[in-house]
C-alpha positions as CSV (number, residue, x, y, z in Angstrom):
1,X,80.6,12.6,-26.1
2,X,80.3,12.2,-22.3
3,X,83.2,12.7,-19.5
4,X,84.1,10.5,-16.7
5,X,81.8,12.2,-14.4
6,X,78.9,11.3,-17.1
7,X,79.8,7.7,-18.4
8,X,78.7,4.9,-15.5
9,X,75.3,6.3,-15.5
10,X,75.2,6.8,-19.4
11,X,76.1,3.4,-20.1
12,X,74.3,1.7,-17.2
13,X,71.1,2.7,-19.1
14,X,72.5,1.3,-22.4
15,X,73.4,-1.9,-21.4
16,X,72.7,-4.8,-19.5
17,X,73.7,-5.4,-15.9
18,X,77.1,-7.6,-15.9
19,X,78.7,-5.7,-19.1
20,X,79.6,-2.6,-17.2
21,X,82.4,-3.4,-14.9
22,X,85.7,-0.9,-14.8
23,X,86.0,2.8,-15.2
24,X,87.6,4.6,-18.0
25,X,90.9,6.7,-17.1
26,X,89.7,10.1,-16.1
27,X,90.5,11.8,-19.4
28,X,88.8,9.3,-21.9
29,X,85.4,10.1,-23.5
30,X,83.1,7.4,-24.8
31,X,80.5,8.0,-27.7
32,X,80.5,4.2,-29.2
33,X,78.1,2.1,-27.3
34,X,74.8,0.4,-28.2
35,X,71.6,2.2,-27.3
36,X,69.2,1.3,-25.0
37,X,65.9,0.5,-26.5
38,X,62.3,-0.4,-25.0
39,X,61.2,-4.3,-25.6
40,X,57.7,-5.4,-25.0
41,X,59.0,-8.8,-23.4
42,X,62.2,-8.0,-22.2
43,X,62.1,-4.2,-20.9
44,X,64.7,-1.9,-21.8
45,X,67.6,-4.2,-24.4
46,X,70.6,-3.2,-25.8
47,X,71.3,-3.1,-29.4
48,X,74.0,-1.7,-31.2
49,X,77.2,-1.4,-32.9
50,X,80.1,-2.1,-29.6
51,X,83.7,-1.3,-31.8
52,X,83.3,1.4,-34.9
53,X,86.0,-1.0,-36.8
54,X,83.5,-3.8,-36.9
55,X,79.9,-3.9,-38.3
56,X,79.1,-6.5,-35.8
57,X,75.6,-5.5,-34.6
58,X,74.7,-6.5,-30.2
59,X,71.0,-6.8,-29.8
60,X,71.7,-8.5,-26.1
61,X,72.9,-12.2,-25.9
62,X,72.4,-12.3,-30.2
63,X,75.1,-11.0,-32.7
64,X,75.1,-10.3,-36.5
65,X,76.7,-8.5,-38.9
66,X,75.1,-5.6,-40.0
67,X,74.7,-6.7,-44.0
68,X,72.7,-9.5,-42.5
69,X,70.3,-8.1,-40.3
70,X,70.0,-5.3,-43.3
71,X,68.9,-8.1,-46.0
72,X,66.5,-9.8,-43.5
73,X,64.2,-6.2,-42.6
74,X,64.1,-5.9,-46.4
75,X,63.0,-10.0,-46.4
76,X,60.8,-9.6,-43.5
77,X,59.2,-6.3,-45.6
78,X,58.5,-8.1,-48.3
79,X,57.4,-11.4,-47.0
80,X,54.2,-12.3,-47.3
81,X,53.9,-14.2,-44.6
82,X,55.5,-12.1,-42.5
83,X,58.7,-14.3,-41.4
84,X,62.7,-13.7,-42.5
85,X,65.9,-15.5,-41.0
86,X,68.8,-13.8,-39.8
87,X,72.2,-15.8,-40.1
88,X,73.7,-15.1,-36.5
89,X,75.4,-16.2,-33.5
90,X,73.9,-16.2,-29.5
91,X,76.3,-15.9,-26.6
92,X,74.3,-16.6,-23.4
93,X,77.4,-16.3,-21.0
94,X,77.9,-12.4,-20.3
95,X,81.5,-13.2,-19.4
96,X,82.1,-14.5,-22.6
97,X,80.0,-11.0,-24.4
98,X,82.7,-9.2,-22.2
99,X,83.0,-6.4,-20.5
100,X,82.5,-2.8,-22.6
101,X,83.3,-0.2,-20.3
102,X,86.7,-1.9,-19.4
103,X,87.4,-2.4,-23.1
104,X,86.8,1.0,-24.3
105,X,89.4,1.8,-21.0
106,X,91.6,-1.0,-22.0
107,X,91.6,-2.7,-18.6
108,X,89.5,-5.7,-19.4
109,X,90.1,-7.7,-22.4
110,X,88.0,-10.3,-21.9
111,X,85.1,-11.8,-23.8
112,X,84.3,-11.1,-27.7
113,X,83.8,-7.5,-26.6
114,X,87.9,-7.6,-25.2
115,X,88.8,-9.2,-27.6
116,X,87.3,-6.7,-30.4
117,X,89.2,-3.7,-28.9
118,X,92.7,-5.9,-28.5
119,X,92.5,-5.6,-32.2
120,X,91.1,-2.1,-32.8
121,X,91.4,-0.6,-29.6
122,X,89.4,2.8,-28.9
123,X,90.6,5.8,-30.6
124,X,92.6,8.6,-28.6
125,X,91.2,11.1,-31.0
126,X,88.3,13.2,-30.8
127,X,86.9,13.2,-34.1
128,X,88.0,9.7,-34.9
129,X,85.4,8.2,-32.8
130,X,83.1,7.5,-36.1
131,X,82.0,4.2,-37.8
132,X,83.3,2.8,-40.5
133,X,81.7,2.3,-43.5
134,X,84.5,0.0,-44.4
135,X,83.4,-2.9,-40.7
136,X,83.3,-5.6,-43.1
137,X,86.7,-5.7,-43.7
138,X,87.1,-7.3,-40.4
139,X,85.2,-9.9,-40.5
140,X,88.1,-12.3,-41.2
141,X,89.3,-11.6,-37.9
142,X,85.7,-11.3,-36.3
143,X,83.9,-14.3,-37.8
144,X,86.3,-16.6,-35.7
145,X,85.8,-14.9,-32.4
146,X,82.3,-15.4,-33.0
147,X,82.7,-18.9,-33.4
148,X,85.0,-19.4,-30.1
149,X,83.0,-17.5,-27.7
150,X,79.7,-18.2,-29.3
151,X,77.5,-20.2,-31.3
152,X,75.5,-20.2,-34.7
153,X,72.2,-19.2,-34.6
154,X,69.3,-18.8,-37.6
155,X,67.7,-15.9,-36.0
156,X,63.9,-16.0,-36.9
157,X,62.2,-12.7,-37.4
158,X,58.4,-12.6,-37.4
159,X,56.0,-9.3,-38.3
160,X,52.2,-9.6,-37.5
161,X,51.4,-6.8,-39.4
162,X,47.7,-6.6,-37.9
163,X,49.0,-6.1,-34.6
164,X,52.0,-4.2,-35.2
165,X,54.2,-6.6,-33.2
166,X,58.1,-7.6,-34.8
167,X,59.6,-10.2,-32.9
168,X,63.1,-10.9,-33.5
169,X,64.1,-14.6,-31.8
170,X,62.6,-13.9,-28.1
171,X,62.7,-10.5,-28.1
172,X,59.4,-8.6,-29.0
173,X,59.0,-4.9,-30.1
174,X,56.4,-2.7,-31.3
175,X,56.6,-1.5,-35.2
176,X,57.8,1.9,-34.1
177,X,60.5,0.5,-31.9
178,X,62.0,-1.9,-34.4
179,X,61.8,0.6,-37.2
180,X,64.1,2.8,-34.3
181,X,66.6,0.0,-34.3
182,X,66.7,0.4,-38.2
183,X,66.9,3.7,-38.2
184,X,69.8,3.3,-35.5
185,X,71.5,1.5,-38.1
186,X,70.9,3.8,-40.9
187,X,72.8,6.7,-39.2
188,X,75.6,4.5,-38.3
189,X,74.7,4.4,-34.5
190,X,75.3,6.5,-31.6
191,X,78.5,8.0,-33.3
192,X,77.2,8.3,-37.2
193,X,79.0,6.6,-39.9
194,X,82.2,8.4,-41.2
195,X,82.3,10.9,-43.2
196,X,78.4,10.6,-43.5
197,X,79.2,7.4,-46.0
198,X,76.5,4.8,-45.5
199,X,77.4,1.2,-46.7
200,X,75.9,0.2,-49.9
201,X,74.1,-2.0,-48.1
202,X,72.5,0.1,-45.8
203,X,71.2,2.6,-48.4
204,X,69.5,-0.3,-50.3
205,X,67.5,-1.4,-47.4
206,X,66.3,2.1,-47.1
207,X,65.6,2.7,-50.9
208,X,63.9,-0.5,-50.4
209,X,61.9,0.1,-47.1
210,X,60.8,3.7,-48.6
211,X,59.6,1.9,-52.1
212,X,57.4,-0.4,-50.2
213,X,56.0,2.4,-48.0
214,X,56.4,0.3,-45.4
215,X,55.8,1.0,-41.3
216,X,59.0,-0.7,-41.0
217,X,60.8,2.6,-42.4
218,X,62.1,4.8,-40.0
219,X,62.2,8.4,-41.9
220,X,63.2,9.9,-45.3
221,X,65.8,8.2,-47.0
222,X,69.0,10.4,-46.8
């Protein structure tokens, strides 16, 4: 967990330029941001879980829920031609993505970001600040701020498995790299699942990764 004195900097090298507006009240703490991970196309991208009552994934303009992009690495895995789609949405505005930093503080409410935290705003506890195993519960309330501050997207995923490149839309990463963002995933991001309890989900797409033995698979399934 990081202080006032820590957080700008912290989450200026998660996330993009334009998320990051307010401060946080000088006795709030912050573990529950997306990470900052290196692209080859795009440099340094954000990707991550942005409310631990959601299992809305950010990987910068596109979101999805995690379930999704779960079923599409275990597609893209197995696929011989090295292609899976990814049901998502894109929001290209970043005043509509929000603002993350005033969220978390409750100052700025804007966006789908804003909006997130009016309806599960951050925890004032400690030890609360875990994900839930139990985000998709929300997507009845999610799925529609989705579709008012953004707009559907079939996400293509492609793997040239000779050169070790995994392009996801216009975003292109090394093997290693996506198979961090998977592993990111696995544990539940930056805060860790709750309780340790992975989704079913997630635990099937690791069973599955490990089976294939493929590059694509982070670490020991756990």
């Amino acid at each position: 967990m990081f202080r006032r004195d820590q957080l700008g900097e912290r989450l200026s090298a998660f996330l993009p330029p334009g998320i990051i507006r307010a401060e946080l009240a000088p006795t709030q703490q912050v573990t529950d941001v997306p990470l900052a991970f290196r692209s080859e196309s795009h440099g340094t991208i954000a990707f991550g879980f942005f409310n631990i009552e959601t299992d809305l994934l950010l990987l910068e303009q596109l979101f999805f829920f995690a379930d999704r992009f779960c079923e599409a690495v275990v597609s893209l895995a197995e696929s011989a031609n090295g292609e899976a789609r990814l049901d998502g949405w894109r929001i290209a505005d970043r005043a509509r993505v929000g603002n993350l930093h005033g969220a978390i503080a409750g100052a700025d409410l804007s966006g789908l970001i804003g909006a997130s935290y009016r309806l599960f705003p951050f925890p004032s506890r400690p030890e609360d600040f875990k994900q839930s195993p139990d985000g998709d519960r929300s997507r009845g309330v999610m799925a529609p701020l989705l579709a008012e501050f953004g707009r559907r997207e079939q996400i293509r995923l492609r793997w040239d498995r000779q050169t070790g490149i995994v392009t996801v839309s216009e975003l292109v990463f090394t093997e290693e790299v996506f198979a961090a963002l998977v592993e990111y995933v696995d544990r539940g991001g930056y805060p860790r699942w709750r309780d340790e309890a992975r989704p079913r989900y997630v635990q099937s797409m690791m069973e599955r990764l490990a089976a294939l033995s493929s590059p694509l698979f982070p670490g020991p399934v756990r």
